[in-house]
N, C-alpha and C positions, 0 to 999 in steps of 0.2 A: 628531488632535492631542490631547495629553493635557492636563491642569489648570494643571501651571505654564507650560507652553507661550503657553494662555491669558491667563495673568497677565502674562507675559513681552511680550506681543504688545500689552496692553492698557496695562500701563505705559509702554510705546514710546510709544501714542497718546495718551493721558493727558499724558506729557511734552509732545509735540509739541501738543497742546492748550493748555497750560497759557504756552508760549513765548511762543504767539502772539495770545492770548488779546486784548490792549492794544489788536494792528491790525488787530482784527476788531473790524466794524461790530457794530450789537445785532442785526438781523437776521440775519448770518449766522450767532448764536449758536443758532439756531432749525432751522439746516440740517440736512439726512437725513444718517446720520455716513456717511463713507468707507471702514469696514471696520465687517464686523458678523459674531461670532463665535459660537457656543453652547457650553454644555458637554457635550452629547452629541450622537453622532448618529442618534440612535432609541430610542424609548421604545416598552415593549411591557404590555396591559393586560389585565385577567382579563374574561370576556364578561361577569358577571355584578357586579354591586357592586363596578366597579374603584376601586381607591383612588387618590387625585391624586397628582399628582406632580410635585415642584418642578425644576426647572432653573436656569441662569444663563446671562443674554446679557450679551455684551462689545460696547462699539460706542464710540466716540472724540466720538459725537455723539447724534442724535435716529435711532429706528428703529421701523418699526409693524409690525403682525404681518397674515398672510395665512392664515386659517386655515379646516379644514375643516369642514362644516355636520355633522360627530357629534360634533367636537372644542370644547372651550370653555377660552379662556387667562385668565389674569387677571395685571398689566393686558394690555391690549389695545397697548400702544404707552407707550415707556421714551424716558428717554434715558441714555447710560453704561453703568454695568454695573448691571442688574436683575436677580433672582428673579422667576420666573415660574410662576405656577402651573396645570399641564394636567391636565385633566378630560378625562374621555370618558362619553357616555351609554352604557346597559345596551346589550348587542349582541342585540335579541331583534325578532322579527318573525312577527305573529301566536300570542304568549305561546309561544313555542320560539325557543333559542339560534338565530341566524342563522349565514351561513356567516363564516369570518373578512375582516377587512376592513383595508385598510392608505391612508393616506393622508399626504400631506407638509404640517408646518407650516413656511411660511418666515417669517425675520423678516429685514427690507428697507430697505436704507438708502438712499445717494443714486442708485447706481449697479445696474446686472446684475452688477458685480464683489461689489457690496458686501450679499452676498444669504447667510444662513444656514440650512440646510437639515436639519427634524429629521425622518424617518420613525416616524408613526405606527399599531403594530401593534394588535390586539386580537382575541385568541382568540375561537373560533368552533365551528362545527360544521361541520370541513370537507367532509365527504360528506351535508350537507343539499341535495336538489333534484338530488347527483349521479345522470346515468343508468346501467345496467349496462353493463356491455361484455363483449365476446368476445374471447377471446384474440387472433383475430385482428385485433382493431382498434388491439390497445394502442401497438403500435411504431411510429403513424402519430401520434399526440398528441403534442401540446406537450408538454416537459417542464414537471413542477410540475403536472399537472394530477392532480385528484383520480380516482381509479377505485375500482369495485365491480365485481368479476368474478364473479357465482356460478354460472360452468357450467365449473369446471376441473377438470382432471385432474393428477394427479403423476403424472411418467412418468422423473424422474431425481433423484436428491438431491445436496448437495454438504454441507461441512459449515456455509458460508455460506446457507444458503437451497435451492431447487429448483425444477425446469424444472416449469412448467405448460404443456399443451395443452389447447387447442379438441378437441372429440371431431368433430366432424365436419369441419375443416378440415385436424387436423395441424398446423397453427401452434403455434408455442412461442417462449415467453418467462422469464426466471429472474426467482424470485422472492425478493428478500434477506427472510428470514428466521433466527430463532432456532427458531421452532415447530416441533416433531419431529413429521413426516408421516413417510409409508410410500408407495412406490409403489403404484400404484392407488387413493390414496386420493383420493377428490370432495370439493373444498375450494371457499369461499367468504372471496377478500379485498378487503382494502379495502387501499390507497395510493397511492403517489405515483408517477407514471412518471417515472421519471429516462433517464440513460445514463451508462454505465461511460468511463472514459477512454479506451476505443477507439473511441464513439460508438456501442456497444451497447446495444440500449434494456435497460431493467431496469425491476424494480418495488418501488420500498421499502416494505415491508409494514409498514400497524400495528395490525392481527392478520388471524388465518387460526383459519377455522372447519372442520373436520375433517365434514362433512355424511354422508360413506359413506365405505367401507370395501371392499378386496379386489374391486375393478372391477380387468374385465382390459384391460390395455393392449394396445392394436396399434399397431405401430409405424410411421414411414411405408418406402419403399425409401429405406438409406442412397447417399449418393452416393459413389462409390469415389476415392479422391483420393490412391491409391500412388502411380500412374503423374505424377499434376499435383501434388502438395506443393508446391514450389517455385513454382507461380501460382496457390496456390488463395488466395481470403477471398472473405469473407461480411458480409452487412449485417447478416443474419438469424440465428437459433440455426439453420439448417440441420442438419438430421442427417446424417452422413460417416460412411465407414467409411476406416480405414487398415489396412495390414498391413506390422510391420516388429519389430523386434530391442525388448523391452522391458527395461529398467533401471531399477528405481527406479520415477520417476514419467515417465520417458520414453518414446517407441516411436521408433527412427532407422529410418526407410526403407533409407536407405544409405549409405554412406561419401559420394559424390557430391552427395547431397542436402544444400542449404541448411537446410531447416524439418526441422524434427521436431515431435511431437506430445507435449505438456505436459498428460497425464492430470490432472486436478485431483479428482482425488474417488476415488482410489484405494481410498482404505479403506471407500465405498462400494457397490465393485464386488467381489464376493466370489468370481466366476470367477478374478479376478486374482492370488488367493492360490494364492502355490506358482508362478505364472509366470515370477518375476524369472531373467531370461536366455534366456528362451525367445523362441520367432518366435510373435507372437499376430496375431488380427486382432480388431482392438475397434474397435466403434461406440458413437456417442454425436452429442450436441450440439457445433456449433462452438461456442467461447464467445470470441471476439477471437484477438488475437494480436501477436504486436510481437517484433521483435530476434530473428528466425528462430525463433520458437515460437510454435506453434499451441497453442491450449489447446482444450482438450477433456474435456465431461462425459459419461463414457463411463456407457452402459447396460448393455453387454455386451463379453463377451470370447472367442477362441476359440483353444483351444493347436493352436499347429502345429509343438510340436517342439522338442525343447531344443538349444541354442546355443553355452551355456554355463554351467558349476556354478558361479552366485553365492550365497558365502556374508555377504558384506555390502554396500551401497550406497547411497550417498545423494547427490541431484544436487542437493540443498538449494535445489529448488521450493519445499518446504513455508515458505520464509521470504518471501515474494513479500507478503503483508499486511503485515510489517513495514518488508520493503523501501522499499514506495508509501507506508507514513504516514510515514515518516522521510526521506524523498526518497534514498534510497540512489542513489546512480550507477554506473555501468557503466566503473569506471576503466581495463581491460585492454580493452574494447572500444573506448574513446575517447581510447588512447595516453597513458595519463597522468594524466587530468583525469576528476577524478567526485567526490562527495560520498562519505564513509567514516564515518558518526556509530561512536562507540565503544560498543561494547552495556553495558559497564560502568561508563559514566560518566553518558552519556544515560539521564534517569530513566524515560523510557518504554519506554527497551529491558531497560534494568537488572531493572524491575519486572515486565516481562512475559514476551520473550524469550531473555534469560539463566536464569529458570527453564524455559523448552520447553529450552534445551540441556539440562540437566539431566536435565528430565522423559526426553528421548531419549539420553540417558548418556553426554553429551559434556560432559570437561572441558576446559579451559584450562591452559599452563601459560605460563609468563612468567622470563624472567632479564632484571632485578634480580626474586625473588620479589615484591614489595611493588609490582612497577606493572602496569599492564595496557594491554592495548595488541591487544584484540583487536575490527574493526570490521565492519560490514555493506554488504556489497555487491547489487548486483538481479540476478541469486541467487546471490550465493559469497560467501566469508569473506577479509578481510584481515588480513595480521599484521603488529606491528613497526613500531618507530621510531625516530627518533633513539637513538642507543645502547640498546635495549630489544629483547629478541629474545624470540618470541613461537611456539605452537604448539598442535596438538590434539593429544586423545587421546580415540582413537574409541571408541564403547561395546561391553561386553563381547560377547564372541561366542561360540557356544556349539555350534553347527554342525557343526564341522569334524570330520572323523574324524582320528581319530590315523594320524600318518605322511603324511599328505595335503601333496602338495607345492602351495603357495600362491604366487600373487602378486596383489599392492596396485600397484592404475591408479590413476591422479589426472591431475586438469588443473589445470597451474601457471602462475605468470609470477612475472616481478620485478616491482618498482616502477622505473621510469623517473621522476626529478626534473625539474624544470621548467629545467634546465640541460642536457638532454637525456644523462643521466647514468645508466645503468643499476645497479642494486645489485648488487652479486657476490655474491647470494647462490647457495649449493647446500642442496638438500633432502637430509634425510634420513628416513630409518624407524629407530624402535627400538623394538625388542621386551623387554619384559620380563616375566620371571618370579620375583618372588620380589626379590632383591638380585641379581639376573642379568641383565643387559641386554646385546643384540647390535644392533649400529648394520648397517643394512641402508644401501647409496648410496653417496657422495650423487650427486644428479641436479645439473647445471647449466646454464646457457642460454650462449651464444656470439651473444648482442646487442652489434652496435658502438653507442654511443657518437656520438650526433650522428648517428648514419646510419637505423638500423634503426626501425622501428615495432613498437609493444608487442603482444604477439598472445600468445596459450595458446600452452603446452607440454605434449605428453604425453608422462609417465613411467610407465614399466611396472616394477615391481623386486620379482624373484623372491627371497622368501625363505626361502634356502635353508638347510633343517634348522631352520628355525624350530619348537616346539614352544607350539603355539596353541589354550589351552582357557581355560573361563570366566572365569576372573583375571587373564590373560595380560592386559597395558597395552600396546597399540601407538601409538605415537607419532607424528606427522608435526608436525617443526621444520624450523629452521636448522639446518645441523651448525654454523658459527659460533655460541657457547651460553655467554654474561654476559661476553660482550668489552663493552666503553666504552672510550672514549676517556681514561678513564683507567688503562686495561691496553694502553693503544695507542698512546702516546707523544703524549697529545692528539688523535689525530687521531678523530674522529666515526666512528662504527660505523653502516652503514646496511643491515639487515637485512631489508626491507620485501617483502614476496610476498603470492598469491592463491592461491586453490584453490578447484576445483571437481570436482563427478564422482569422488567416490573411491568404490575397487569391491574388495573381495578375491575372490579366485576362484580355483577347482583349476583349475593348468596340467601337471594328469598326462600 
């Protein structure tokens, strides 16, 4: 509840105070009040020389305080609205900072209703009296608990942190860091056992000591999970092997299979480079999974063979941290319905994420020019809206040999409105060179209207005689391009589509 909420609540009580004041005896002017409010709900204090710190209680009547034996209030008991003043003693125990410490001040009026609750924090030393632990112990603790681990190994990296193991167990656990290790290197941390939103244990690290260098890793036997994808999970970081079709940051077992595996640490795997379309077999760490993707922090990889000549792709995994802080939702998978924040409006996407498109050479384009209208989905891109019509332009490509006949894969949908109304949209591709542009398409859906459920599309659209080198701009819009409703006799212009999985590739 914020400040004037407070005021708001108090002058209610205040009034009704004040009404009845006449038919109240003197004694019951004395009574514990009926509602008793504060202005925060937790104060937090330094271990060493904290400094006081005032507040404000709201109460319609008389209210006393309950308070903890480190904590000291002044007064001890108001009536109305008072300033109150909290202290806390030095957090030390045997002339060394103690660990931190938390406790509740309430302040208590007539009733259990009429009770206000502040938490009180005060910093600490949180790894004071903590014992070691082994890797293998960590995924059994409480979350929030303090750990010191100093007999680890790196055995995988991500760009968020890296898998540590036990050397004599094989247990492993990810350790969220920023610290730049190297596999084999023997590390000593200190943090927090947490769990990821799959209820994967993890460890938030608040640092890591780098102790040795260039130990060799053994790994344990991966467990094979071609044949089982579709029923495999794990509590644990388990180490797996798969073998299937790699793109991007993908590996598909097979057209038949539900799951596929969601490489996350791609650009840490250096077998991987020069793979994309080939048949590999990579091992690594399970790391969770959800919405038919397994993810995986791969250690190793092994070519078995090329597939197909991709010369571009992106399955836009790599947006998966933005997705989860923004709560992006799954609108094509949930018919309709999902949160869409706009990357250009939203200041946390705007500021971070709209530069990685960039950084990765992906523009936007937009008719009317001046609006934007491009959002984030959990992993794909949405375009387009009420009269605004919206599109990419994928980054340059450099690859291709001259005469190479090409075709551009994607997975598509409309938007489906809450009337159960599909948008007519059709895709298309354009290529251009210079002041030369050839419209490749368009693709379109055959969704009824009140009947059909929203689901991907894939489009395949070869482009033929297309001439495709470093400056070449390829496009994927609307072919509808700056209609409104006022190019349209009034009537609203609903252009709204997704995408995901685009791939160029020789289909000689």
């Amino acid at each position: 509840m914020n400040f004037s909420k407070y005021i708001l609540c108090f002058t209610i009580l205040a009034g009704l105070t004040t009404a009845f004041q006449s038919c109240v005896e003197k004694e019951d002017l004395d009574r514990l009040s009926d509602a008793v409010l504060a202005s925060v709900n937790s104060l937090t204090f330094e271990a060493q020389n904290p400094k006081d710190r005032i507040i404000t209680v709201y109460a319609d009547a008389n209210w006393v305080a309950e308070v903890p034996d480190w904590v000291t209030i002044t007064p001890l008991e108001g009536k109305g609205v008072v300033d109150v003043t909290v202290s806390v003693s030095d957090n030390m125990r045997e002339g060394a900072i103690d660990n931190p410490r938390t406790a509740t001040l309430v302040f208590k009026g007539g009733t259990l209703a009429s009770r206000a609750s502040v938490v009180i924090n005060q910093e600490g030393d949180k790894y004071r009296g903590v014992k070691n632990y082994n890797v293998s112990e960590l995924s059994k603790l409480e979350n929030g608990t303090s750990v010191v681990v100093t007999s680890a190994l790196v055995t995988a990296l991500t760009d968020d942190g890296f898998i540590i193991s036990d050397k004599q167990s094989g247990s492993a656990i990810f350790a969220s860091s920023k610290r730049v290790v190297a596999i084999g290197d023997e590390v000593v941390i200190r943090g927090t056992k947490t769990a990821d939103k799959t209820k994967l244990s993890l460890i938030e690290c608040d640092d890591v000591t780098v102790m040795a260098s260039g130990t060799s890793v053994t790994y344990p036997n991966p467990k094979d999970i071609t044949e089982t994808i579709d029923a495999y999970n794990a509590s644990t970081y388990e180490y797996i092997s798969v073998t299937g079709h790699f793109v991007g940051s993908t590996v598909t077992v097979s057209d038949k299979a539900k799951n596929s595996i969601n490489v996350i640490n791609v650009s840490k795997v250096p077998q991987l480079a020069g793979l994309n379309g080939h048949m590999i077999s990579i091992t690594g760490y399970f790391a969770g999974g959800a919405d038919n993707s397994i993810r995986l922090i791969a250690t190793k990889a092994e070519d078995k063979g090329v597939l197909e000549v991709i010369y571009f792709s992106d399955d836009f995994e790599w947006l998966a941290p933005w997705a989860e802080a923004s709560n992006a939702g799954r609108t094509v998978e949930n018919d309709g319905s999902g949160s869409a924040p706009n990357i250009h409006t939203v200041e946390a996407l705007k500021t971070t994420l709209l530069p990685e498109f960039e950084r990765r050479g992906y523009t936007f384009v937009c008719q009317p020019e001046t609006t934007t209208s491009v959002y984030i989905q959990n992993n794909y891109l949405k375009f387009g809206r009420t009269d605004v019509q919206s599109g990419i332009v994928l980054p340059s490509i450099d690859n291709i040999p001259k005469g190479a006949k090409v075709q551009i894969s994607f997975d598509w949908a409309p938007m489906v409105g809450g009337t159960r109304k599909f948008d007519q949209v059709e895709i298309v591709v354009v290529v251009t060179n210079g002041e030369n542009s050839v419209e490749y398409g368009p693709v379109g859906h055959t969704f009824k209207d009140e009947i059909d459920v929203l689901s991907w599309l894939h489009a395949d659209i070869v482009l033929e005689n297309a001439t495709i080198t470093e400056s070449t701009k390829i496009t994927i819009r609307t072919k509808v391009w700056g209609e409104s409703s006022s190019t349209n006799g009034g009537t609203k212009i609903y252009q709204r589509w997704f995408i995901d999985n685009i791939k160029i590739t020789n289909v000689d």
